[in-house]
Each structure stands twice: as C-alpha cells, then as structure tokens.
C-alpha positions as CSV (number, residue, x, y, z in Angstrom):
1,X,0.0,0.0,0.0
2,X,2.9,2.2,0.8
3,X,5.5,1.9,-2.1
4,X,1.8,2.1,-4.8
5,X,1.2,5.9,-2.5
6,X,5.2,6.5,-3.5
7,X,4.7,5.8,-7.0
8,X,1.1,8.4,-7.4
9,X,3.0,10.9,-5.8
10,X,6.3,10.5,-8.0
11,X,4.0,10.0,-11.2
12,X,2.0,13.7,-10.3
13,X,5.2,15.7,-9.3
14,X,6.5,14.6,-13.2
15,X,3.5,15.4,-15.0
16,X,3.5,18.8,-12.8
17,X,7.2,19.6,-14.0
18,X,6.5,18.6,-17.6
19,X,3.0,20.7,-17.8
20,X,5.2,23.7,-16.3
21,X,7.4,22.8,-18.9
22,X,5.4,22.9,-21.9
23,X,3.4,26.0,-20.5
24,X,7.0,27.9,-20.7
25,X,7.6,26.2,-24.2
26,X,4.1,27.9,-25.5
27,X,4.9,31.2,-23.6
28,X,8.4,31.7,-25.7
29,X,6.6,31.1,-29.2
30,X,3.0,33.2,-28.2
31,X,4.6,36.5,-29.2
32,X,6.0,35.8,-32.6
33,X,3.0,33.8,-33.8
34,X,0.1,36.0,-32.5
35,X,2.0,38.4,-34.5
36,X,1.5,36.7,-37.6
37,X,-2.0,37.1,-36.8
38,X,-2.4,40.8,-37.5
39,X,-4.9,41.1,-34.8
40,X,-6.6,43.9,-35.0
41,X,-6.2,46.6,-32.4
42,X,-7.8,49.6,-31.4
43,X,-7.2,52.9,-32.8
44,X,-5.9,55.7,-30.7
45,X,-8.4,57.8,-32.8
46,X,-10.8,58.3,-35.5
47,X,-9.7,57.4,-39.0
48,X,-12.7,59.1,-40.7
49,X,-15.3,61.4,-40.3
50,X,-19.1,60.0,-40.4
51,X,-21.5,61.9,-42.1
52,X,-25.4,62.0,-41.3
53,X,-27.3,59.0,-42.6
54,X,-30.3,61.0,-42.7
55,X,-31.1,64.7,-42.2
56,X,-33.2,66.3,-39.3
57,X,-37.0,65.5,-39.3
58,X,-39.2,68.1,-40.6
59,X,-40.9,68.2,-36.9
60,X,-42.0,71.9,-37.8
61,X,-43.4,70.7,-41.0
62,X,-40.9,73.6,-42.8
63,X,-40.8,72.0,-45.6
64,X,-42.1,74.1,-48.5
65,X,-44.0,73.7,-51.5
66,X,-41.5,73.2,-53.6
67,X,-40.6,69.8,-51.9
68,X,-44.4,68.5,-53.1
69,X,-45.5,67.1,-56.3
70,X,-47.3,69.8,-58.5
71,X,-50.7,69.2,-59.5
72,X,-49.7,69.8,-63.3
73,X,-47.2,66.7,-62.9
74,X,-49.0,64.9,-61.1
75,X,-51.9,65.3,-64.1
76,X,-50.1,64.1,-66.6
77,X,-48.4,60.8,-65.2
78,X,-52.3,60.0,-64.0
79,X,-53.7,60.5,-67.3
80,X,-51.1,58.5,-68.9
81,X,-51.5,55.8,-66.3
82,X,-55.5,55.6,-66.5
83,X,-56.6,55.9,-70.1
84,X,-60.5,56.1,-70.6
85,X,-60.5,53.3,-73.0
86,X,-59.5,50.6,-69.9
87,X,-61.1,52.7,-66.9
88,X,-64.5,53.8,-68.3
89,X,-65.8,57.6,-67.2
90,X,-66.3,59.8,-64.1
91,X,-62.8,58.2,-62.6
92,X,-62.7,60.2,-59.6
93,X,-58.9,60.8,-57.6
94,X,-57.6,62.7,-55.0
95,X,-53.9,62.7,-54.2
96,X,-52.6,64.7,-50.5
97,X,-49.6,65.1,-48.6
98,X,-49.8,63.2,-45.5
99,X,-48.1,65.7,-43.3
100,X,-49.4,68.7,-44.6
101,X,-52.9,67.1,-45.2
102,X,-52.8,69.7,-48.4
103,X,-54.5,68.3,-51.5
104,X,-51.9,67.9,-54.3
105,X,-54.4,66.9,-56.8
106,X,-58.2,66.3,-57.1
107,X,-60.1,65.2,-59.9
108,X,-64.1,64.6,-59.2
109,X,-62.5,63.9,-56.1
110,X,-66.1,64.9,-54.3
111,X,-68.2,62.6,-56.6
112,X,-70.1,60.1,-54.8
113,X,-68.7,56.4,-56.9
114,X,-69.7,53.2,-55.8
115,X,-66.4,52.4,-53.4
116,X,-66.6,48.1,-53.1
117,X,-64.6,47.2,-50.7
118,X,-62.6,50.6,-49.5
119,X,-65.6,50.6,-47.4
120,X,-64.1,48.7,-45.5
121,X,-61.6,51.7,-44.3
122,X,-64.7,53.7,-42.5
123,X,-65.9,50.2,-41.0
124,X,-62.6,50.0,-39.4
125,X,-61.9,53.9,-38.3
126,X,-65.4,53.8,-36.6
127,X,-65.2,50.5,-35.1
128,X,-61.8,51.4,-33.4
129,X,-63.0,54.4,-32.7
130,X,-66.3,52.9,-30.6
131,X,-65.0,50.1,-29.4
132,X,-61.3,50.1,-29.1
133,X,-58.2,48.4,-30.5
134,X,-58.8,45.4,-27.4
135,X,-62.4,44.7,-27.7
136,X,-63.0,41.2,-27.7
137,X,-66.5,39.3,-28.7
138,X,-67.8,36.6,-26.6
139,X,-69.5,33.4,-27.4
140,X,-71.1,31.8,-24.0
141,X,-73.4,29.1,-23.5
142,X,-76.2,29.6,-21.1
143,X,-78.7,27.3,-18.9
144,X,-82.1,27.3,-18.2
145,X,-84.2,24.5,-17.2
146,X,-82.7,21.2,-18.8
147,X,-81.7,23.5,-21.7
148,X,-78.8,25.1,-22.6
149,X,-78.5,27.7,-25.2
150,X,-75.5,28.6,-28.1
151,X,-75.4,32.3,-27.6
152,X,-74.0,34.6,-30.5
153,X,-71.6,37.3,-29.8
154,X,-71.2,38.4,-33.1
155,X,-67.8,37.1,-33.2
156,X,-66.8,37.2,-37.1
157,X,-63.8,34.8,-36.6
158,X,-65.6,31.9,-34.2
159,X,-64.4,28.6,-36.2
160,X,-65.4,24.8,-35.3
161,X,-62.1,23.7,-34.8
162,X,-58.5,25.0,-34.5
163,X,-57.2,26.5,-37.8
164,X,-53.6,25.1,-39.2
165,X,-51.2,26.3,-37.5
166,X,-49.7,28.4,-39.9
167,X,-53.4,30.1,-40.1
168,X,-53.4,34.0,-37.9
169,X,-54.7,34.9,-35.9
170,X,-56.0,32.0,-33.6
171,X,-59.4,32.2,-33.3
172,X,-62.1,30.9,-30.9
173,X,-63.6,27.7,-31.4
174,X,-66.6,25.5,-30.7
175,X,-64.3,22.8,-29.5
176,X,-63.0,24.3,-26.6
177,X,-66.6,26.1,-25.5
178,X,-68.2,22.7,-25.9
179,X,-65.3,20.9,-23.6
180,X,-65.9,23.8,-21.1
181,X,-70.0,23.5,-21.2
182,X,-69.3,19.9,-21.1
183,X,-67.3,19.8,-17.8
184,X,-69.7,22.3,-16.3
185,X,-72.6,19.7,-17.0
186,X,-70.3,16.7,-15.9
187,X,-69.8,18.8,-12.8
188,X,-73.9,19.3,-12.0
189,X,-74.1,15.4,-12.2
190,X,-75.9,15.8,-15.7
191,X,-74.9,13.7,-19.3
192,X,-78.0,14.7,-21.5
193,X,-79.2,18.4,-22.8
194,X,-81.5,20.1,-24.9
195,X,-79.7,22.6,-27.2
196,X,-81.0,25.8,-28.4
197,X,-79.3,28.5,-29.9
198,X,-79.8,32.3,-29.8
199,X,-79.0,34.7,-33.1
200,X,-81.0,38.0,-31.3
201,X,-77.9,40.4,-30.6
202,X,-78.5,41.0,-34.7
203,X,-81.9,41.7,-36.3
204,X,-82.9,42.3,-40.2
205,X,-82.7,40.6,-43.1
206,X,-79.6,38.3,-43.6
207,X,-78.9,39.9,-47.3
208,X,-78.1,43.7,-47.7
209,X,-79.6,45.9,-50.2
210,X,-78.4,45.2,-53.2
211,X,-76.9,41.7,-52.4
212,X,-77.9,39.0,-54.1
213,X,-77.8,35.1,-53.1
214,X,-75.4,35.0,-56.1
215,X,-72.5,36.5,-53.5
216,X,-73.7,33.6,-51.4
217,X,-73.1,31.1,-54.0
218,X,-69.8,32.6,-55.2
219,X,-68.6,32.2,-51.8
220,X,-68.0,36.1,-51.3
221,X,-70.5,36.3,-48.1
222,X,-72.8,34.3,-45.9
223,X,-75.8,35.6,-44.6
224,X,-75.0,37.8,-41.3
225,X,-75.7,36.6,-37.9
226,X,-74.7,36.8,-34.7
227,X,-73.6,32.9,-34.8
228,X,-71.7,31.8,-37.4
229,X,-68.7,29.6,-37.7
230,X,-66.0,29.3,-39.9
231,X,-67.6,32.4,-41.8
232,X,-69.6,30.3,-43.5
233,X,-67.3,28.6,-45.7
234,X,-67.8,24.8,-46.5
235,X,-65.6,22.1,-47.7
236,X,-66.8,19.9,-50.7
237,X,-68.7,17.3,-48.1
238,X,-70.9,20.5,-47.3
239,X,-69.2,20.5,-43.4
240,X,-67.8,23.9,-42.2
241,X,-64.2,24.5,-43.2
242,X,-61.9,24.8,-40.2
243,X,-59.3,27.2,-42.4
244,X,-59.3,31.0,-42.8
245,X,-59.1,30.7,-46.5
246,X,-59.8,33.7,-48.4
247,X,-59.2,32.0,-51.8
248,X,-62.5,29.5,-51.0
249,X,-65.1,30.8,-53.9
250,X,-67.4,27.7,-53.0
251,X,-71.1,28.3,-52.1
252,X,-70.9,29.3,-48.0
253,X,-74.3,28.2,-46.4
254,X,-77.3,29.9,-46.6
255,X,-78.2,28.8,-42.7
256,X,-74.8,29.7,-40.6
257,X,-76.4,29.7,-37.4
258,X,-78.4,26.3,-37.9
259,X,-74.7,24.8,-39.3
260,X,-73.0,26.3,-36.2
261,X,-75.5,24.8,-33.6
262,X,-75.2,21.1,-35.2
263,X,-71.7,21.5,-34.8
264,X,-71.7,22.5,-31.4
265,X,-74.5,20.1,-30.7
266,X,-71.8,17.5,-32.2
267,X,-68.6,18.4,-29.9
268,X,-71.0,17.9,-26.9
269,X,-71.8,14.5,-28.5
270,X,-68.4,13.9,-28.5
271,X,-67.1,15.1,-25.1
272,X,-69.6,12.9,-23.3
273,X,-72.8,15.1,-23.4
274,X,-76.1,13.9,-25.3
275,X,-78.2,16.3,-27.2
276,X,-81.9,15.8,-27.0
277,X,-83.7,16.6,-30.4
278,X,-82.4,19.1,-32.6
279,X,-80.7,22.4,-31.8
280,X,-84.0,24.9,-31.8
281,X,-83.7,28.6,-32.4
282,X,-84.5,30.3,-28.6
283,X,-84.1,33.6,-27.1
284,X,-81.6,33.0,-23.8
285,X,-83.3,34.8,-20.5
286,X,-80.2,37.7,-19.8
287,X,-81.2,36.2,-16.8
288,X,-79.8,32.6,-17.2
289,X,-76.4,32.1,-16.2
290,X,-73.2,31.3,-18.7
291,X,-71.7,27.7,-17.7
292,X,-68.9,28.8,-20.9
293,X,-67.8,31.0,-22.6
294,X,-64.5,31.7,-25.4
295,X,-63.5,34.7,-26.7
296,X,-62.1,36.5,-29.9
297,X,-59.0,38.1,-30.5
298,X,-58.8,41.4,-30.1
299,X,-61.1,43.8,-33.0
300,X,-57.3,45.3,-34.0
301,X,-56.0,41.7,-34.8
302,X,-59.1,41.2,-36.5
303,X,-59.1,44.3,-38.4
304,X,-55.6,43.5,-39.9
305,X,-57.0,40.1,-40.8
306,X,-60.1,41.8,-42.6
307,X,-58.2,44.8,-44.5
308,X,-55.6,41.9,-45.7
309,X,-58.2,39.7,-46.8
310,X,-60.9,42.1,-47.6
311,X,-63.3,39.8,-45.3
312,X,-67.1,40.2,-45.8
313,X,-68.3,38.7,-43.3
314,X,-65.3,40.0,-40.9
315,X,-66.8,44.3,-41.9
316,X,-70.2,43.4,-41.3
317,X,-70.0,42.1,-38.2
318,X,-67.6,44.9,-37.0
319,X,-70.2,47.5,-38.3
320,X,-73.3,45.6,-35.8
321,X,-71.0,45.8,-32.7
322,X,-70.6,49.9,-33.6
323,X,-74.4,49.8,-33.8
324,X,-75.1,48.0,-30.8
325,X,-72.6,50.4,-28.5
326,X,-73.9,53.3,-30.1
327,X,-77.6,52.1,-29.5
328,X,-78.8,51.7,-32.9
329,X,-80.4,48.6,-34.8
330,X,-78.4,45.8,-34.8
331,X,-79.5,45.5,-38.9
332,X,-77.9,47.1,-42.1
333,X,-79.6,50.1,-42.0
334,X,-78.3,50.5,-38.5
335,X,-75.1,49.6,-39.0
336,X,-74.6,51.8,-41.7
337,X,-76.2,54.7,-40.0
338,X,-73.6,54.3,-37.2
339,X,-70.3,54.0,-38.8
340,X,-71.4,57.0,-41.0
341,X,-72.3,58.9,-37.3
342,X,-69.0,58.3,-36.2
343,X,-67.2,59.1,-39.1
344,X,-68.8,62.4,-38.9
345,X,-68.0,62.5,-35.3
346,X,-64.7,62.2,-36.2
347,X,-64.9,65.1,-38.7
348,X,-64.9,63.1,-41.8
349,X,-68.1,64.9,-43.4
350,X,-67.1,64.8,-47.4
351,X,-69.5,63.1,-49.2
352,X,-70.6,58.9,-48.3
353,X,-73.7,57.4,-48.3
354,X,-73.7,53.4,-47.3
355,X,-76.3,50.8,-47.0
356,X,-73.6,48.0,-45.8
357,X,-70.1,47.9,-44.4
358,X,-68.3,45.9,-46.6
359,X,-68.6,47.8,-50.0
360,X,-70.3,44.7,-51.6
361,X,-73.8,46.6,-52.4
362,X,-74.0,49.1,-55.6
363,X,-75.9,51.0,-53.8
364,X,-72.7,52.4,-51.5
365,X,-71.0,55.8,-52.7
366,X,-68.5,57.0,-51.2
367,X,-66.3,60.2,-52.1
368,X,-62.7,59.9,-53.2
369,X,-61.5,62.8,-50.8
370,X,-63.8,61.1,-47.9
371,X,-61.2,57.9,-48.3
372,X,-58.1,60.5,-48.0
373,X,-60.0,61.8,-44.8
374,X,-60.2,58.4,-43.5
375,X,-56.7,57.6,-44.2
376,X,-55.4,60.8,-42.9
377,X,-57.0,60.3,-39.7
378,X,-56.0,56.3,-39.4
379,X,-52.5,58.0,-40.6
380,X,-52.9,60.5,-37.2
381,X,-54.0,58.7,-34.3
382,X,-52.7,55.9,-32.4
383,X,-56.0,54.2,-31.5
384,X,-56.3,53.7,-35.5
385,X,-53.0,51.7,-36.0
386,X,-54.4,48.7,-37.2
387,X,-56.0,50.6,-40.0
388,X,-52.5,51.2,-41.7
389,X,-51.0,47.9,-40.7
390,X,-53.5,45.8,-41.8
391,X,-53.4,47.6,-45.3
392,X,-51.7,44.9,-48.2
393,X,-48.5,45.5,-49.0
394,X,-47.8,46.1,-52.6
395,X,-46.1,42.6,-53.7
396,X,-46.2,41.3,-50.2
397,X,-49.2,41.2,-48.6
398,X,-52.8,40.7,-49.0
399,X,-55.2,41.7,-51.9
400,X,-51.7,43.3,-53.4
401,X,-50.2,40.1,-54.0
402,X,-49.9,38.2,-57.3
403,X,-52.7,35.9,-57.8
404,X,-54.6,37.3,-54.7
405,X,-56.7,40.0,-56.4
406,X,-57.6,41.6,-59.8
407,X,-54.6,44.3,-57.8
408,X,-52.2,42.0,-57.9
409,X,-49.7,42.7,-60.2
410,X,-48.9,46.0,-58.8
411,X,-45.6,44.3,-57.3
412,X,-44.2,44.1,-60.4
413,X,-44.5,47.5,-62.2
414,X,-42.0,49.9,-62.9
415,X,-39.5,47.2,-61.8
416,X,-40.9,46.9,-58.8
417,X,-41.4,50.8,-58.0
418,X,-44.6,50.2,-55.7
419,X,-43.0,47.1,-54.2
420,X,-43.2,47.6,-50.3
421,X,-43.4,51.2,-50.2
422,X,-47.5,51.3,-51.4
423,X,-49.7,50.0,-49.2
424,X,-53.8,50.0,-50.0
425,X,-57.0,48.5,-49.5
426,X,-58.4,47.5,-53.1
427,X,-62.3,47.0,-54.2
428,X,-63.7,45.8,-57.0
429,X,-67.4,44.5,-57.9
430,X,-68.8,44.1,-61.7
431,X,-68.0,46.9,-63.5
432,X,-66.3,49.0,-60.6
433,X,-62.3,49.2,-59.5
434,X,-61.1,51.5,-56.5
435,X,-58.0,51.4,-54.3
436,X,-57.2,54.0,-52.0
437,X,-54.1,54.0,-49.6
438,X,-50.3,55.5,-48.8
439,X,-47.5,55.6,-51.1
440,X,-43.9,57.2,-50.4
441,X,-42.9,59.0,-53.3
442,X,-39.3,58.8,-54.9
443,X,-38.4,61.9,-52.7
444,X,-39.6,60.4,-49.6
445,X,-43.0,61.9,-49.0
446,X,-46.5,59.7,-47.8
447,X,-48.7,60.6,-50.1
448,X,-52.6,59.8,-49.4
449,X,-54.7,58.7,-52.7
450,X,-58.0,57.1,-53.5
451,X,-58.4,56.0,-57.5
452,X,-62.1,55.1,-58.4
453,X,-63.5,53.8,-61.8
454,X,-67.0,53.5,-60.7
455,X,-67.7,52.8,-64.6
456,X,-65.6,50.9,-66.2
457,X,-66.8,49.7,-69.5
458,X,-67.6,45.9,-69.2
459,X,-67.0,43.7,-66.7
460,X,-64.4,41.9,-69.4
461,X,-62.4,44.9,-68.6
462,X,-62.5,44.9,-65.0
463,X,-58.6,43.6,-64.9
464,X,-57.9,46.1,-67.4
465,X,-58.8,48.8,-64.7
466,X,-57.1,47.6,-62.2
467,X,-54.3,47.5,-63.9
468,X,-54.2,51.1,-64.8
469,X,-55.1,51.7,-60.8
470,X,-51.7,49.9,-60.3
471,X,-50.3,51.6,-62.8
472,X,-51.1,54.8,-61.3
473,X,-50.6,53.4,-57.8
474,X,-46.9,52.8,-59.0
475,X,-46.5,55.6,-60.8
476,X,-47.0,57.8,-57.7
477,X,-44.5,55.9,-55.6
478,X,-41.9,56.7,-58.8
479,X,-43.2,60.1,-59.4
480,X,-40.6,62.9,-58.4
481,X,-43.4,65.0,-60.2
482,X,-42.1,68.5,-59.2
C-alpha cells in the first residue's frame, strides 16, 4: 500500500514539471505567432469622419411647397396611367400630402362612386374608434331549465375547430366552448341536454340591399348573424371548413347559425354530453347564467385580418357591434347609419352614403376625398394603428399580392417601384375598380390617394382597370413630379 502511495505521488510531481514545462515552451513562441496574426487593435483615434445618414426630421413641418409634387405633374403621369379606354368615365382621384394634409391633386375627387370594398376603411376607423383596438367578442353558452343555449356574440372569426397552424390569428372555437359547457354539465351530475341556440344580438334581413344570393353562391358572403362559424365557408362534403381561406369561392351556407349549432351540438356529443332533439332557435333569459364561454382576439388583430383579406363577413360584423354600443339597430340600415355617425364624429363629413359595411352593395357611394379623410385620420391617431398595418402591401401582402386579387400585379410594375413602399386596401365588384391608400414618393414623401373607376366599360375589362389603378398606384410611388 505504501510503495503504490510512493509511485502516485512520484507520477504527479513529473507530469507537474513537464506541464510547467510545456506551458514555458508555449509562452516563448505566443509573441512571434500572434504576430503573424495581424490582430486587429484599437485605434488611438478616428480614422474618418461619419457623415449623417439621414437629415433632421421636418418636426415643424418647414418643408415648403417646392418639396411636393405639383398638380400639373401629377396630371399628366395619371392621365397616362388611366386611359379612358381601360377605366371607363367619371374616374374620380384625389392625391394629399400626408403631413401637410394639403391636397396635391383632385379630380371629381367629391363625386359620390360606388367604393366596393374601401368601405371597408370607415368600418374599421369607426369600429376602433367605438370600441377600441382590445375589444374582444364573446360566445357563451347559457342554462335554463334542462336547456342550454348557443349564444352569439357576433364574433366574425368563431371557427369549429382550431385552424392550421400556420393560419393567424387564432381564433375561438366550438371545441374548446363545448369541452368547457361539457365539464360544467359533468360537474352538476348531468350527461343529456336540450340545445337551443340564440341569433337575437343582430336583427334584419340576412342579405343587404343590393346583395344578391349569387355572392352567397360565389362564396364572397354568408348571410349575417350573430352565430356563425368558420364564416360560413364549406368544404366539398358540405361540413364547415376549419381554415381562414380567403381563396374559397365555393357556395358558403345559406343557414350559418343552424350549421354552427349542429356543430356544437356534435362536440357535446363527443365530449360525453347527449343532445336531445335538434338544436332549436331560442331567445336566452339575460337572466340565465353562462356555464362557458370563449373569446375572440382582439377587434385590432381582427381588423388587420379583414383589410388583408378584404373579409365580408369579418366588416359586417364589425359594423353591428358599432351599432349595438352606439344604441342603434343591430340590422344594415343601422349599422350603416352608425359607422357613417362616427365618421362624422370624427370630422370626416365629405361626401358617403352606405347601405352595408363591406362595399359589396351598388348601392354604397363614397367620395374619393372622404377615403383620404379616413386615411389621414387612421394616418394620425394611435388608437387607429391597425388601419395602416393591416393595409396589403404592394407585392407582399394581402389583396396586393400576385394571384390574390384583380390588384395583384402591382408588385411588379415599374421594376418593382410600388414594391413595399404602397400600401392599400383595393375594391372591385362588376363593373367597378377602387384602391385608396399611402404611397412614399421617390423623394420620400407619404402621399394619401384614392383612385375610383365606378364605370368601367364591361366587366371583361374589369382587370384592365385595375391594372391602370396599379399603374397609377406605381407611378406615384416613382413620381418625383415637381
């Protein structure tokens, strides 16, 4: 035991003296060879002056008049970019500075044209404005008796089931409200349940005026009401699609609330709860209490999901709620009525006259210089952020993305002039083409602008127009124009 401690010892005291060794060895040939290196080593002062990147902001808005686009230039790059021939008559436009709010140039810019879906820009100013960026819309379920009822909230984005993950935002779902209502029954001792469902936060006709069943059928709208899942949008088996999919042009349902309730009536089925009979239409006592309830995300998500997509359904849902909080009818008319109060309340009072809130009925008119208003008020306040964010992004984004829109090509104009630095909500029905928006000119200005061919010439040349709206579009994020 002794002479094997001798032999430890001896072997650690010669690996000691050959590490000290070798650390001497390294510590002669460190110098030479980090010299080799050419490290880099710190100055003992600056070798060259930076200049600015960018000059001082303009925050006393001194720029002068001679930094804007002139009217006269601004005339004739339009006119080139909008011939008659593709746009039809009456093409009303209105181009301002965004800082200055001065008009730059207006052509019929106060004509009343039918606006499609840059409705949807007062929908969204007046439903921020009444209800705030973090209102949320509830669906609950509700008990009375041995009943318990589906309750609309009027939320536009309720789906059955999750989305694909790569679908945003999340939404609320039937799935988890029924595995809620189901372990609130489970927890009262009951397994069986009449279902009844309530659509009475909305009244009025399903159908605007000037809707047809043929926007049903082309899978542009459902009717509205309060309950409705997965917007209304059906797979080929005729079972509501779990998928925000814009690009779905199949027939949604004509009964979204009936659809929704068997659904619901369904996941109870499935999470241990029988449904007696079929799901019957009721009225819920405000009395009765909620045993579940989900939640949307919040109206600013939502509106940057709507402006992207240009969502139907999404607008005229948004428009009830600012109805209901400003105690008007929950119907079209009323809905209408509101968002055009607000906007008025807000000081947008140029001309607009609306019977919906999506820009889907004829029968809308709308101003070109009403839609600069808008934007230059969504442009001014925070509370209105989600106006501008949610706008597509030329070549990007939304309706201003190849194959996304009769808009679409604007991305590619010009060699890309409008890419990334236009951004606009488009809208286009029949024989009418609009797009109103922001564009940075080539000097670095935000510039405001609203293009409307209310009458182009056929429907056959309804690409034709928005093509020349592009065209415009792009040429006013090129145009120097001074």
């Amino acid at each position: 035991m002794h002479r094997t401690r001798t032999t430890a010892v001896f072997t650690l005291a010669l690996l000691n003296v050959f590490t000290l060794g070798a650390g001497a060895v390294v510590a002669h040939m460190l110098p030479p060879r980090l010299a080799a290196l050419h490290i880099p080593t710190t100055a003992s002062g600056p070798l060259i002056a930076a200049a600015p990147v960018l000059g001082p902001a303009d925050t006393a808005g001194t720029l002068t008049p001679a930094g804007l686009p002139t009217a006269a230039d601004l005339a004739t790059m339009l006119g080139a970019a909008l011939p008659a021939a593709d746009t039809g008559p009456s093409v009303g436009i209105e181009v301002a500075d965004a800082q200055t709010g001065k008009v730059l140039y207006a052509d019929n810019a106060s004509a009343l044209a039918a606006p499609a879906s840059t409705t949807k820009l007062m929908t969204s100013v007046a439903a921020l404005a009444v209800l705030g960026p973090d209102a949320r819309f509830a669906t609950t379920v509700r008990q009375q008796s041995g009943t318990i009822v589906l309750v609309g909230g009027g939320d536009p984005t309720l789906a059955v089931n999750q989305y694909p993950s790569s679908d945003y935002p999340r939404p609320a779902t039937l799935a988890s409200l029924a595995a809620r209502a189901a372990r609130a029954l489970k927890a009262q001792g009951r397994r069986s349940v009449r279902l009844g469902y309530d659509t009475s936060l909305y009244t009025g006709p399903g159908l605007a005026p000037g809707w047809s069943d043929s926007l049903v059928d082309t899978g542009n709208v459902t009717p509205i009401v309060s309950l409705e899942a997965d917007q209304g949008r059906l797979t080929l088996t005729g079972a509501l699609q779990d998928d925000d999919d814009p690009t779905n042009y199949r027939a949604r349902t004509m009964d979204p609330a009936g659809l929704t309730a068997a659904a619901f009536a369904s996941l109870l089925e499935r999470d241990g709860i029988a449904v007696t009979g079929a799901p019957a239409e009721v009225t819920a006592a405000a009395s009765a209490p909620v045993i579940a309830s989900v939640s949307s995300p919040t109206l600013a998500v939502i509106e940057e999901q709507m402006l992207l997509e240009s969502n139907n359904v999404i607008a005229e849902n948004l428009a009830r709620h600012v109805a209901v909080a400003m105690g008007m009818p929950a119907t079209f008319s009323g809905a209408a009525d509101a968002v055009m109060t607000e906007a008025r309340r807000l000081g947008v009072t140029t001309p607009v006259h609306l019977v919906d809130a999506s820009g889907l009925s004829p029968d809308d008119g709308i101003a070109p210089e009403t839609l600069v208003r808008v934007l230059a008020l969504a442009a001014s306040r925070p509370q209105f952020r989600a106006v501008i964010t949610g706008l597509p992004v030329a070549g990007f984004a939304g309706t201003l993305v190849a194959g996304d829109s009769d808009f679409g090509g604007i991305g590619s104009l010009d060699n890309g002039a409008a890419r990334g630095v236009v951004r606009a909500k488009t809208g286009n029905l029949g024989t009418v083409a609009a797009l109103a928006g922001l564009a940075y000119d080539r000097g670095g200005r935000l510039l405001l602008f609203a293009i409307m061919t209310p009458q182009v010439p056929g429907a056959g040349l309804l690409q034709k127009a928005a093509d020349a709206i592009d065209s415009a579009a792009a040429g006013l994020a090129q145009c120097g124009c001074r």
